[in-house]
N, C-alpha and C positions, 0 to 999 in steps of 0.2 A: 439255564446253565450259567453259574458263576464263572470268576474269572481263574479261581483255581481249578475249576474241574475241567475248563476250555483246554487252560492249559497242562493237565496231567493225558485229555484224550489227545490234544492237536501237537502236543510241543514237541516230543521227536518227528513228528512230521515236516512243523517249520522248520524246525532246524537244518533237516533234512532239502527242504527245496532252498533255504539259504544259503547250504554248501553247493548245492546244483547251480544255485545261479550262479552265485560267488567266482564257482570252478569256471563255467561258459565262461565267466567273464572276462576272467584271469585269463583262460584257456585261450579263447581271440587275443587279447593283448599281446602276450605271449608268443602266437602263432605268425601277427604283423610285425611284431618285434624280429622274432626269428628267420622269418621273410623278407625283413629288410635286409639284417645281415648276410643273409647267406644273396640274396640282390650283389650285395657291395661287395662281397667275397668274391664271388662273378664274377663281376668286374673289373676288381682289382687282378685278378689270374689272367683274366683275356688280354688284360690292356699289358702285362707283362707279358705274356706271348709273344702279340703284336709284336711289342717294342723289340723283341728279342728278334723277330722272323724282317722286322724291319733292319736293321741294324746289321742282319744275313742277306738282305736285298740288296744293302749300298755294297756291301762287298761285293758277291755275285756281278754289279751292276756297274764297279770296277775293275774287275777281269774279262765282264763281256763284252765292255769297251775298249778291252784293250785286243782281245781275241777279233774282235769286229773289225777293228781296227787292219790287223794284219791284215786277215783277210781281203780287206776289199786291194788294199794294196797290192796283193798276189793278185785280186782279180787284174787290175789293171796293166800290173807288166803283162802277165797273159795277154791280156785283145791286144797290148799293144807286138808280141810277138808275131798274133797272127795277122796284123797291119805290115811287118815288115814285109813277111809270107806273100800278101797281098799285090803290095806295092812288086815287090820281085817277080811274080807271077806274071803283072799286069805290064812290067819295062822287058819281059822276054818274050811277052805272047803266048807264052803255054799254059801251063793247067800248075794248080798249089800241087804242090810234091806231096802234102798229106791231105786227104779228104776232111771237111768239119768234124764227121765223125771220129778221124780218127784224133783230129789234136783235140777233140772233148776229151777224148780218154787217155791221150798222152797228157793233157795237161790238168786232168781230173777235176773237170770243168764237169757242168749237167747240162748247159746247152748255150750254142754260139749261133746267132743272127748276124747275117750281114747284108744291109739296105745300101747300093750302089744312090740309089735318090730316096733320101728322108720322108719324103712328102708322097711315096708310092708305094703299092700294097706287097710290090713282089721283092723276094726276098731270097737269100742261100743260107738256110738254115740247116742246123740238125740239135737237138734236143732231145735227151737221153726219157726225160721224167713226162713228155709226153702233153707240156705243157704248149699249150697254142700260143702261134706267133702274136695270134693279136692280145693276148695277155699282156705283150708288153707294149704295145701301140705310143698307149698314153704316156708311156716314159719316155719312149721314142721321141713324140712330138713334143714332149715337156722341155727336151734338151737336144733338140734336133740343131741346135745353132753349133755345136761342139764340130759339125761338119766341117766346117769352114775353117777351126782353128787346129792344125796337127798336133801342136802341144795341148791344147786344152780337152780334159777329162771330166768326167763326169761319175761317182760312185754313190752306195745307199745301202742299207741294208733295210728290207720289206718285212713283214709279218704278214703271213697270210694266213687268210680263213679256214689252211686244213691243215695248219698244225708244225708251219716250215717256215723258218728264214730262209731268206733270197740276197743273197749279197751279191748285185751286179754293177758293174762297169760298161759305158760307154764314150765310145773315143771317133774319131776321125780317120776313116779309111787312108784319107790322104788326097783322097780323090773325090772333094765334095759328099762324100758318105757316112756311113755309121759303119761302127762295129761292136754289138753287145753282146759283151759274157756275161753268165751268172752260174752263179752256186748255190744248191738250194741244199738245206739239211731240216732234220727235224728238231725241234725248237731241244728238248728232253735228251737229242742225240748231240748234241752242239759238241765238236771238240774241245775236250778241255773245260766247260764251264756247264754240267749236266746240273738242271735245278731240282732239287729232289731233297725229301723230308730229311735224310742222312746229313745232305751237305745244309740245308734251313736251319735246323733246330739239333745239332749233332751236342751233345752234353747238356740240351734243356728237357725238365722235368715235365714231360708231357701229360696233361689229365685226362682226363674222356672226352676233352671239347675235339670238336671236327674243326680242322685248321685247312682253310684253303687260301693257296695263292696262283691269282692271275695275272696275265697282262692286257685285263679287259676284253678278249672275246675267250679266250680258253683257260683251261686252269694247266699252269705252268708246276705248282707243288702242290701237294697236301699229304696227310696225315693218316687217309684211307686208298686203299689202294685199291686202285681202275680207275680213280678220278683224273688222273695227268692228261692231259690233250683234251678233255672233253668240252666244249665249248658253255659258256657262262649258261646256255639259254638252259640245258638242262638241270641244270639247280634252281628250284622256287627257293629256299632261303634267301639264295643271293638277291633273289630277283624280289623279295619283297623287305629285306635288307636298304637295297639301291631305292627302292620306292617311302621306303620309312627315314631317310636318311640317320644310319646308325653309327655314324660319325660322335666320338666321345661319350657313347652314354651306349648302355644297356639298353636294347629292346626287345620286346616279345613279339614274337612270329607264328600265330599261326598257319601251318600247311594245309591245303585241302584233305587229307589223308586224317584229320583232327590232333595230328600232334603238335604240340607246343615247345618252340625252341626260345633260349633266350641268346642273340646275339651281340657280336661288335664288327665294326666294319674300319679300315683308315686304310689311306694310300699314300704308296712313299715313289716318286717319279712315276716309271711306268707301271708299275707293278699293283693289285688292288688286295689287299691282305682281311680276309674272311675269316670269325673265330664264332663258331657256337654251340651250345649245349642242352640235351636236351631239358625238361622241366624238373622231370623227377630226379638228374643227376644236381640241379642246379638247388633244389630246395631240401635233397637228402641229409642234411647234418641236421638244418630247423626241422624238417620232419621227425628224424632221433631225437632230438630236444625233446620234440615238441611231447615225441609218445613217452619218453619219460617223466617228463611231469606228469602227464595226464596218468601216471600209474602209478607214481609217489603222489598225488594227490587222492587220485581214488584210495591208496591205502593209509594217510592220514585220515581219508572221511569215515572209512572200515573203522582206523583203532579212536577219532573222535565216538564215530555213536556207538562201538564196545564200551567205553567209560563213560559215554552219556547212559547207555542203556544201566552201565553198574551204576551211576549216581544215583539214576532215580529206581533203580531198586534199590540201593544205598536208603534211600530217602524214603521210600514207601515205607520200609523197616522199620526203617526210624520213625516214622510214624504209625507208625502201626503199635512200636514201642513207647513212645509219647503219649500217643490216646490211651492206650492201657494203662499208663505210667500217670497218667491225669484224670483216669476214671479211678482209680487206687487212691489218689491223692485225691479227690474227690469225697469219697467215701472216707477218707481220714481224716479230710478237713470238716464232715458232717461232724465225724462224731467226734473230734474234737472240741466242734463249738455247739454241739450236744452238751459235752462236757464241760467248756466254758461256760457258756450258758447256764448250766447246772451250780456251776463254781460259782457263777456271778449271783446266783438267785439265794444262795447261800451265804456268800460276801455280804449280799444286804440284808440277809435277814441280819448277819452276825454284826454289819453295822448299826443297824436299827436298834439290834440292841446295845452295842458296846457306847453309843451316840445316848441313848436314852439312859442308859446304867451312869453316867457322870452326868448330867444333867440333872438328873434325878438329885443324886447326890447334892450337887452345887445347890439343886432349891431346898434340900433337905437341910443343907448345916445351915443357910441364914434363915430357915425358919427357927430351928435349934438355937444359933445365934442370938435370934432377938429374943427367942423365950428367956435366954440364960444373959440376959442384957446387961444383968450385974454380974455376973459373976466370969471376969476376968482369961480364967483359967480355962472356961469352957469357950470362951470366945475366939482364944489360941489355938486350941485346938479344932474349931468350929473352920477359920479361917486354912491354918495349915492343911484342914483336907480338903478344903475348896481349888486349893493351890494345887494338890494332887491330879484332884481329877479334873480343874482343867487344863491342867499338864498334860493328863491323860487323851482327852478331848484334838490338844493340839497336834499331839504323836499320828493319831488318825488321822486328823487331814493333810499333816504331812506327809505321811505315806502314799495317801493317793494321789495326789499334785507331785512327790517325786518319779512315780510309775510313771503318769504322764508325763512327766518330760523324758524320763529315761527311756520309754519307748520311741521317743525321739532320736535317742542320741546327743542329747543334749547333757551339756555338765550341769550337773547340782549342786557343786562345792564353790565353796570360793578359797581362792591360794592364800595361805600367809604363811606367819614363820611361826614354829611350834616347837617346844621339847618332848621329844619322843617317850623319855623314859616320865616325865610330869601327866604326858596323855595315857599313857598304859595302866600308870600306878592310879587314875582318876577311875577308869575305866574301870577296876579292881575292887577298888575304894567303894564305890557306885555299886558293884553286881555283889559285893561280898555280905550284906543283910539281903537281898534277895535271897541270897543261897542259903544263908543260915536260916531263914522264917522257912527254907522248902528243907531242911536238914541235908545237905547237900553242902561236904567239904571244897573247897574254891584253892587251888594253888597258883602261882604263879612264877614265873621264872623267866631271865631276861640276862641277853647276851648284847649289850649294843655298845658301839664304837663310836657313831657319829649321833649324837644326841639333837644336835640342832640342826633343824629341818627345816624345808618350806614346802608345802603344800597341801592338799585338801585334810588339813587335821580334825574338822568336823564329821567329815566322811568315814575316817577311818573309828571314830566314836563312834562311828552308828553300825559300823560293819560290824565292829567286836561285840559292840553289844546285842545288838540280835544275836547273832553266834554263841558269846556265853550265856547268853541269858537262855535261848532255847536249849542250851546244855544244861543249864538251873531248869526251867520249867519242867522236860520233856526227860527229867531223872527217875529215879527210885530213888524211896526211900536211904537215906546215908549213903548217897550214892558218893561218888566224886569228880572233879572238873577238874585238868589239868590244862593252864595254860602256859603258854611258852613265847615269847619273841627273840630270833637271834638275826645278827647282820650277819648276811652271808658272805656277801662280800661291798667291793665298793670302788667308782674310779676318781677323778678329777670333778665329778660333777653329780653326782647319784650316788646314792648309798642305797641296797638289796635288804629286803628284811623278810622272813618268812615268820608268821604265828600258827600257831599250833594250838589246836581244842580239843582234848581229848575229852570224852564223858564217859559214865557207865551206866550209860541210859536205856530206852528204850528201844534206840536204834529204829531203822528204817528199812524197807521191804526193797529188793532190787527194782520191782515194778515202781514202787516211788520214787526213788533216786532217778528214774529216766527223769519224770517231771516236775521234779522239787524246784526247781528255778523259774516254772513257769508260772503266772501271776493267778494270786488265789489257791493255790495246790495247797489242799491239807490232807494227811494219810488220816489221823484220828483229831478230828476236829473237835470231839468232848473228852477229847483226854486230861485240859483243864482246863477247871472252872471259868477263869476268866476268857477263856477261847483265843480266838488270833485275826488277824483283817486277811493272814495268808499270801501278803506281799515284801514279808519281810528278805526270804532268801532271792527271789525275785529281784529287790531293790538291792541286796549284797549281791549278786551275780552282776548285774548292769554296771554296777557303780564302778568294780572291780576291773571290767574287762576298759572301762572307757579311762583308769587310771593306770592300762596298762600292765597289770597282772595278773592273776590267775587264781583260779580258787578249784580243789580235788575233794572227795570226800574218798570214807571207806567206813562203812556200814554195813550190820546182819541185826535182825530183829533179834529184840532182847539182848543183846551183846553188847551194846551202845554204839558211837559215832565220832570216828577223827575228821575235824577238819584242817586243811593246810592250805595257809592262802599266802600268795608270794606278791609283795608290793616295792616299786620302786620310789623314792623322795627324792629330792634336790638337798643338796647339801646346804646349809645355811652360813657362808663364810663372814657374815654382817650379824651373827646372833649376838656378840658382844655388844654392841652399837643399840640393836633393837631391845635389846632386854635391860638394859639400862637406861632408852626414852621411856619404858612400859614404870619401870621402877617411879621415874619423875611423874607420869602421868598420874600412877595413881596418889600419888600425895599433893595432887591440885584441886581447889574445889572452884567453883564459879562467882567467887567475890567478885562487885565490879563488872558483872557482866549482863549486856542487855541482848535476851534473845526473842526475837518475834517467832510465835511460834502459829505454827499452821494448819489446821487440823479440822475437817467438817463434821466429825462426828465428835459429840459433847464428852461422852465416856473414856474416851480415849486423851481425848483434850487434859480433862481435869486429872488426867493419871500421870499423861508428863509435864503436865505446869506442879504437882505435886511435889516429883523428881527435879524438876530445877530448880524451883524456888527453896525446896530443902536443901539445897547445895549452895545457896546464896544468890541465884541467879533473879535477876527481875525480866517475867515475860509479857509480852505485847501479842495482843490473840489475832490472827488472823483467821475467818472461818471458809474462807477459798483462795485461789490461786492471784484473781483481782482484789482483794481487799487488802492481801502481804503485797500486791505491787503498788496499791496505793499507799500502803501507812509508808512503804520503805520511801519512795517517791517523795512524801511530805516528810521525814526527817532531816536531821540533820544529819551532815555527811560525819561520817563515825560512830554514829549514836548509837545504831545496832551494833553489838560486835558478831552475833551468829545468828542464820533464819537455819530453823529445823521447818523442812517443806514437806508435806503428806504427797503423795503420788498421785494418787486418785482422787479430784474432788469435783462441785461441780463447778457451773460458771467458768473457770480458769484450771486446769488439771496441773501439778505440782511443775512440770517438765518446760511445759509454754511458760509459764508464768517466772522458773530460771532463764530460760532464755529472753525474757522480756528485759528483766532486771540486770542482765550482764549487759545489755547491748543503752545501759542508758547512761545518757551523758553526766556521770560524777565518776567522781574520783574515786568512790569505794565500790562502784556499782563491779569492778570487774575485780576486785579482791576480797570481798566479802562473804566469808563463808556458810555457803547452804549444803546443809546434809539430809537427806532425803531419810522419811520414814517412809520404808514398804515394807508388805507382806508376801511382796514376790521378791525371793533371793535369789533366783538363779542368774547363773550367767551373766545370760544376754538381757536379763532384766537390769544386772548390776550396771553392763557398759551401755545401754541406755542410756541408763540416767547422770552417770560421767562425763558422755557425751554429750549432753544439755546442758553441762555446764557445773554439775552439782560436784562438793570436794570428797564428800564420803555418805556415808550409807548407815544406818542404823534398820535390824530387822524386828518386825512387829511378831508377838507381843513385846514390849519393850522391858528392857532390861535397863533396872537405873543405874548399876552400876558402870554395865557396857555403854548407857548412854552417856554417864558424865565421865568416861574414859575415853571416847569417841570427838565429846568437842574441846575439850582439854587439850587434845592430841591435835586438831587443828587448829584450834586456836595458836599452838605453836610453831607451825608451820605458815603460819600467815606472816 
């Protein structure tokens, strides 16, 4: 199993356990995250309770000092009433005028002891609540000294274990004795200062926590009601509260019963203030959180694998339309280089022959030549068709060396400056005995505004001409060829020009027209004589779109063929300037000038030492790239004034052998000019050899005119 079918079976699956995990993961973060908050939330509410139930205690705990207060005071003039009583009884000899019990209830006392001797069990009491003498023993003997002094007293207020203050007083019978009252009330019944959740927490926002307050064995307030009086032992929170010490912090309490409380605990004086709640009130918000994400995520992972699911049926589609779309394409790329192929096996037969047909030729006139040795006339003529065809000869391999680069994208022109209406009327000039030898009328016509141009002017030769000449070839009889150039329009820097080809030809089939542009396409390849290589609209289609314009036809068989091709130029604002150094150049010849020239093939050699030396020039032969760096090496400085440098040779190749000679120490070695003969004109062939150093360029076959216009022109620039 590949790695695409692993993942077309397994990948909504993974993807699937990577939002599972992803979500767990998040899901836990999430869940402690929201557990800690709603912890601190806790917290923060308990401890403001507290504070608040605290804050209710010092108050309470200022009135019940001060109600205490009275109280024991009241106790004590009491005993000290029934010491008068006493005493008076004890100076008459009679009996008290009221019995204990009855000044308990006149003086709404709960019970009066009276101990004749401190330190003895027996006693005249009566007490209402039923409490035993000996309950108070230890008080007794704690302040038994109070006998001896009449003014001195002794008061307290008690907490007892069942739920009662005891506010008692003991004083001095008068007579080495005791006398103690007391009052006992319920803690909850207190006159005046009743401790209860009303008077606690009265305008405070109570939650669900359970709020208790003690005074250390009972619970004195809370928030649930039956708790008041009940003693500390029966609450476990508290009791494992007090064992956890829950003092400033939150803690968790497990109960035997398995519920879980989170508490807090603080104490302010007497009082011990309990706050807690249980689990599921304390983590309810993080629990809603929590279940909300966990169900906006689950339906994120629903609408992710809906759109994962549509992706890749998206995508299965699309492939499914792709393989069909590339098995179609498939089968049309066969039979198109079926059809190529076919073209191509046709291309060379039609090479073979069009290569052998001038060949043929060129052996035929110099045999004719030398037969007719004397006779002048036939020699001119022998020669000028030799010129033809291998004119002819060079057209073809031009053609195929422009397709390959134009299949590149590569430029095949080179920029200069050019008169538009001189290039048209050449153009004209050129196809108009073509057309008269095929009987075939030629017009032309011409709309132009901006005449001086710069750019590929050789290019647009070659477009027009294929064009009309296939409008000449591919005519009838008397047929006619209209052609047309107008500037359409024009801004700051371009001039727009569309030409126009009308014929009354042959015309071409809609099924051709799709592939007229493609290389080698001929609809009737013996429809003449001399045949076609088939890459001529080919190399007009390429050349057209790479200069930025555009080329349309409109054709029906037998009806003939328009073509309209719309081309932009650069304006030529230097044409005055340039056209007037061309003027100088050509009326210079090469008196006084010494050129080494460079060349490893003999035939070519003796063609342009020919060309110079008829121009006046004297040359120095160099037959590679080291023997021109030697001879220049051994001159004298100035002696050369031009090196024409071949590109390709052996030993030293034209390009090293510039770069040798600039980098050498004289004075003319880096101004001295070298123009390079090649046979590759393009481009990037041209900035090559610029880049090495070289000033200009001449292209092979050579042309004597262009060449002694060529060094002429630099020679004046040096």
């Amino acid at each position: 199993m590949n790695k695409s079918e692993f993942k077309e079976k397994y990948g909504m699956a993974l993807i699937l356990i990577i939002f599972v995990c992803a979500g767990l993961a998040f899901f836990f973060i999430l869940h402690n995250v929201f557990a800690a908050q709603d912890r601190n939330r806790t917290y923060y509410e308990m401890e403001k309770v507290i504070d608040y139930v605290k804050n209710q205690c010092i108050r309470y705990d200022d009135v019940s000092s001060e109600s205490q207060t009275k109280s024991l005071i009241s106790i004590v003039d009491k005993a000290r009433t029934i010491r008068r009583e006493l005493l008076k009884t004890d100076a008459d000899g009679g009996e008290l005028s009221l019995s204990l019990k009855e000044y308990v209830d006149e003086e709404r006392l709960t019970g009066i002891i009276v101990k004749r001797d401190p330190n003895s069990v027996d006693a005249e009491f009566y007490v209402s609540d039923g409490k035993p003498v000996s309950f108070w023993d230890e008080m007794i003997k704690k302040f038994a000294n109070v006998a001896d002094y009449s003014e001195k007293s002794y008061s307290q207020r008690i907490v007892g274990d069942d739920g009662y203050y005891y506010d008692y007083a003991i004083i001095s019978d008068g007579n080495n004795g005791i006398v103690l009252c007391y009052l006992s009330q319920l803690i909850s019944a207190a006159d005046g200062t009743s401790l209860n959740l009303s008077t606690l927490l009265d305008g405070f926002n109570i939650s669900d926590m359970t709020i208790i307050v003690t005074n250390g064995a009972h619970v004195i307030a809370s928030n649930v009601t039956g708790y008041e009086n009940k003693p500390i032992s029966d609450f476990e929170a508290i009791k494992k509260m007090n064992e956890a010490g829950s003092y400033d912090k939150l803690t968790k309490i497990s109960l035997k019963d398995s519920s879980v409380y989170y508490g807090c605990e603080d104490v302010i004086d007497s009082f011990f203030i309990y706050t807690y709640l249980g689990r599921g009130d304390v983590f309810k918000e993080g629990n809603l959180k929590t279940a909300y994400f966990f169900v906006t995520y689950a339906l994120f992972c629903i609408c992710v694998l809906i759109i994962l699911a549509f992706i890749k049926d998206s995508r299965k589609k699309q492939r499914e339309k792709s393989e069909k779309e590339y098995r179609e394409r498939l089968d049309r790329l066969a039979t198109e280089a079926i059809r190529a192929n076919q073209s191509k096996n046709d291309f060379l037969r039609r090479m073979s022959h069009d290569i052998r047909t001038p060949i043929n030729g060129i052996q035929g006139m110099v045999r004719i030549g030398e037969y007719y040795a004397d006779d002048p006339e036939k020699q001119k003529e022998c020669r000028k068709k030799i010129l033809e065809a291998s004119g002819y000869l060079l057209e073809l391999v031009n053609d195929v060396l422009d397709m390959s680069k134009l299949d590149e994208n590569l430029v095949i022109w080179k920029e200069e400056h050019f008169d538009m209406n001189s290039v048209m009327n050449e153009i004209v000039s050129m196809l108009s005995f073509q057309a008269s030898e095929h009987s075939v009328t030629l017009t032309y016509e011409s709309e132009i505004i901006h005449s001086s141009l710069y750019g590929g002017a050789g290019t647009l030769k070659r477009i027009c001409a294929n064009i009309i000449g296939n409008a000449i070839k591919y005519n009838k009889p008397n047929g006619n060829v209209d052609c047309s150039i107008k500037e359409t329009r024009s801004d700051d820097r371009k001039a727009y020009f569309t030409i126009v080809c009308a014929d009354t030809g042959i015309g071409m089939s809609e099924e051709f027209q799709k592939i007229m542009y493609e290389p080698f396409a001929q609809e009737n390849p013996d429809f003449n004589s001399n045949g076609s290589t088939g890459l001529g609209l080919a190399i007009v289609k390429k050349a057209i779109d790479l200069m930025g314009g555009d080329i349309s036809v409109q054709s029906k068989t037998g009806e003939g063929t328009t073509f309209t091709i719309n081309l932009p130029f650069t304006i030529d604002c230097d044409d005055r300037k340039e056209t007037a150094a061309r003027n100088v150049v050509s009326t210079k010849k090469l008196d006084k000038t010494t050129v080494l020239l460079v060349e490893d093939n003999d035939l070519n050699y003796e063609i342009a030492k020919f060309i110079l030396e008829t121009n006046g020039a004297k040359v120095l032969k160099a037959s590679d790239g080291k023997q021109a760096l030697d001879i220049f090496s051994e001159s004298e400085e100035g002696e050369i004034s031009v090196i024409l440098m071949d590109v390709m040779m052996p030993v030293m190749d034209g390009i090293s052998a510039t770069a040798t000679i600039r980098s050498l120490d004289r004075s003319d070695a880096s101004v001295v000019p070298i123009i390079a003969m090649t046979a590759n004109t393009y481009t990037d062939d041209i900035e090559r050899v610029l880049a090495a150093g070289m000033n200009a360029f001449v292209e092979k076959p050579v042309d004597a005119e262009k060449l002694v216009d060529i060094i002429v022109k630099t020679l004046q620039k040096r």
